[in-house]
N, C-alpha and C positions, 0 to 999 in steps of 0.2 A: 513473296518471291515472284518475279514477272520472266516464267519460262520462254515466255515470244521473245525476250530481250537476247536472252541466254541463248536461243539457238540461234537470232541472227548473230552474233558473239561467236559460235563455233562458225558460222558460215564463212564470216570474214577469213576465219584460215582455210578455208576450203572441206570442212566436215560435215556431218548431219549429225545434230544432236535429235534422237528421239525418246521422247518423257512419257512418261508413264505412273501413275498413281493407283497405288493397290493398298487394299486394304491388308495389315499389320498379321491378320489371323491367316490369311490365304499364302502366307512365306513360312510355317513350322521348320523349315530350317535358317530360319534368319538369325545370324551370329550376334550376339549378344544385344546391346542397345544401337546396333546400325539401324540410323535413320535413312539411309539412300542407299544406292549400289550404282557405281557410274563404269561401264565396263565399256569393251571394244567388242562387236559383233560381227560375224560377215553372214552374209547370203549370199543370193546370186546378183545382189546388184552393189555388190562389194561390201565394202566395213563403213560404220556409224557407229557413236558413241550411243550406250540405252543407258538412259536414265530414270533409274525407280526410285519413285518416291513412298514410304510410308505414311497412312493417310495421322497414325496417332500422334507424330509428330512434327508433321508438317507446317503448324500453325506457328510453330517455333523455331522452322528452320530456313536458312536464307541460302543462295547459292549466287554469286555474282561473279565474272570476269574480271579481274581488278587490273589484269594488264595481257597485251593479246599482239604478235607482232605474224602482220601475214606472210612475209618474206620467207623466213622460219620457219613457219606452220606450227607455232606455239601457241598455247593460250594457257594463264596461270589462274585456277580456280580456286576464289575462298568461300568454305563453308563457316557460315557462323551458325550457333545455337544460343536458345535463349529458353530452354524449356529448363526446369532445376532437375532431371534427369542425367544431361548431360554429362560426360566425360570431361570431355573435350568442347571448351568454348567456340575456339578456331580452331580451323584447320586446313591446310593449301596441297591441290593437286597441280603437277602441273602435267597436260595436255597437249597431245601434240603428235607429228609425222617423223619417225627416224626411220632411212631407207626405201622401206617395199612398204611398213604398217602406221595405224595409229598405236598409238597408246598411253598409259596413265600410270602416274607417278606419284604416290604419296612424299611429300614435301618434307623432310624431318622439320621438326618442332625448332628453328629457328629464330628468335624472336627478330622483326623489323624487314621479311622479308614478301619484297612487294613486285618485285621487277622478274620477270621471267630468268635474265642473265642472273641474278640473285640466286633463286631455285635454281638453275645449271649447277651453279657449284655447288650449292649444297650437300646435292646428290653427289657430288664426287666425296670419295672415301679421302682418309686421313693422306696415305701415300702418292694417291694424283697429286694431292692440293702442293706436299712437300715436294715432287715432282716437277711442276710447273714452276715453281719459286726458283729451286735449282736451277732449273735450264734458262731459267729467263722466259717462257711463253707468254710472248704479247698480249694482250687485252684479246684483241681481236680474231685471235689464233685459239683462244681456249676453250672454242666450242666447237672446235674443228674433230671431225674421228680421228684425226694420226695430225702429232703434232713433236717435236722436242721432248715434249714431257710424256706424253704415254700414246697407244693404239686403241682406240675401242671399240666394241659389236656389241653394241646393245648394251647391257647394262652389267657387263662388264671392261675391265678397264687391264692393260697389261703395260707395267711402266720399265724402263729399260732397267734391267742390271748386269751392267757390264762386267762385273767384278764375280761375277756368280760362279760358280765351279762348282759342279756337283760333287758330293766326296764317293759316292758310290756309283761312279757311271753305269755299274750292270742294274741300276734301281729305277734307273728312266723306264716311264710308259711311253706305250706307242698308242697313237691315235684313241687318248682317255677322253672319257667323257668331265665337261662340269657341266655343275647347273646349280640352279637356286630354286630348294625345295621339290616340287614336282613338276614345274617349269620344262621346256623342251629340251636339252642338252645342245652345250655348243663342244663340239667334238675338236682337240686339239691333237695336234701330228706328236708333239714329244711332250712330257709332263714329270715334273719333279717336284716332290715333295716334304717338306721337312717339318715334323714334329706335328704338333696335333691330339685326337681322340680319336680311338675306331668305335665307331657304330655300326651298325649293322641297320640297313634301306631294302625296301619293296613299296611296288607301287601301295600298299596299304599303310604302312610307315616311311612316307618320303622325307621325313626329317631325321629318321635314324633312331636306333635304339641304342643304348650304351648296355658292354656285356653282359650286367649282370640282368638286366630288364628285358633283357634278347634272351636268356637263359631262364630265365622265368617263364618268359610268355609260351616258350616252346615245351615246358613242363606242362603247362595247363591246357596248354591250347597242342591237341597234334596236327590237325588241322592247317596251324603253323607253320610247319615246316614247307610244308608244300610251297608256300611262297616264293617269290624268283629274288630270296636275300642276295646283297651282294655288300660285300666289306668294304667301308669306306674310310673317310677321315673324316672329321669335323673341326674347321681353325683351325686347319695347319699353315705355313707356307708354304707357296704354290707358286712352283717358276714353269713358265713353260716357252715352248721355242718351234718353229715351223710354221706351220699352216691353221689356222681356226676357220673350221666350217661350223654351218646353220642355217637352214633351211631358210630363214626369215631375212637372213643378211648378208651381204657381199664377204667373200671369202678373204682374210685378211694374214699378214704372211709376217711372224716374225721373224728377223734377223737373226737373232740371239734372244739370247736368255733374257725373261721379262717376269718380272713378280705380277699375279695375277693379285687383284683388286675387284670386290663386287661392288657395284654403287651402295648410297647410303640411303635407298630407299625402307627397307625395312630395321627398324634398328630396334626392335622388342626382342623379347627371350626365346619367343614362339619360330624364330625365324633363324635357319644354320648355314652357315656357309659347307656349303659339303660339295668332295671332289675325290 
């Protein structure tokens, strides 16, 4: 792997990639067989991509740019491995500038996907994709934030439903929070919900405990309780309407009624749509 390559590769969209190689014992919290860690960083001389490398399996791992478009401020990274440890042979981030940040995108598992506008869709959820077909959104319109087919701020997506009626208007939230896992919250003016699982979330369970494992824990643990729980859903339907704020993103203003949509970036078990 030729790192010099690789950072003039981010440079071309206007990043700094900075690499780093450490040895494998000096990370005791390294999750599982992760050979790298490619994150966004700020300091005082703003944000860079850091890239850590694992020295145990480094001799088997490759990291290349396979497509990079500077207009966009995209770059589509594939990691291949070649150690018989491996999970995962391949596997593609894609990289890049939306709004005010950088950031990184795991790639779902796609087979044939090589072009950055490839990765765009991918990441879009089942409902954009059926979204865009309906309305017609051009080729060239589909990687726009606000288009015919949906709104979005960040990594998530809100596609219109005009047909929506809530059946219990007195059940609307006012200015609820979502988010993805422990993530920052993008705070929305009206929010409605339908069907789903309550779990029960604090900053030390931000995926949610379901009743009976929340009734448990607070048996064992009194310690517990103390925590700042607060009642959620997990995979419900989720229409919301008004205003979305977020610190990180231009404030965006729904019309009406819009089924929320999270991107298709994480798509394991480990990962809950909760709101």
């Amino acid at each position: 792997m030729n790192t010099d390559i690789l950072q003039r590769h981010f440079a071309r969209i206007g990043a700094t990639l900075d690499v780093e190689v450490v040895p494998s014992a000096s990370w005791p919290w390294r999750r599982g067989r992760a050979d790298f860690v490619l994150d966004v960083i700020r300091d005082r001389q703003g944000e860079a991509f850091a890239l850590t490398l694992f020295d145990d399996v480094l001799p088997g791992l490759d990291l290349q740019a396979v497509d990079l478009c500077p207009a966009s401020r995209h770059l589509l990274l594939l990691a291949r491995r070649s150690y018989p440890e491996a999970e995962r042979p391949k596997e593609k981030f894609l990289c890049g500038h939306d709004e005010r940040h950088w950031f990184v995108a795991t790639v779902p598992d796609v087979p044939g996907i090589t072009r950055i506008d490839a990765a765009m869709e991918a990441l879009k959820p089942a409902a954009v994709l059926r979204s865009q077909r309906r309305n017609r959104v051009k080729q060239r319109h589909r990687h726009r934030r606000r288009n015919a087919g949906f709104i979005r701020q960040g990594e998530w997506f809100f596609v219109p439903a005009p047909r929506f009626v809530p059946p219990h208007p007195h059940l609307i939230l006012r200015n609820e929070p979502i988010r993805r896992g422990s993530g920052k919250p993008h705070s929305v003016e009206e929010v409605y919900r339908v069907g789903g699982e309550t779990v029960y979330v604090s900053r030390a369970y931000p995926q949610g405990l379901r009743e009976q494992a929340y009734r448990i824990l607070l048996q064992r643990d009194r310690q517990a309780a103390r925590l700042d729980w607060r009642s959620m859903r997990r995979n419900p339907t989720v229409y919301a309407r008004g205003k979305v704020r977020h610190a990180d993103h231009k404030t965006v203003v729904l019309p009406g009624w819009h089924q929320v949509a999270l991107n298709a970036e994480h798509t394991g078990p480990n990962v809950a749509f909760l709101d």
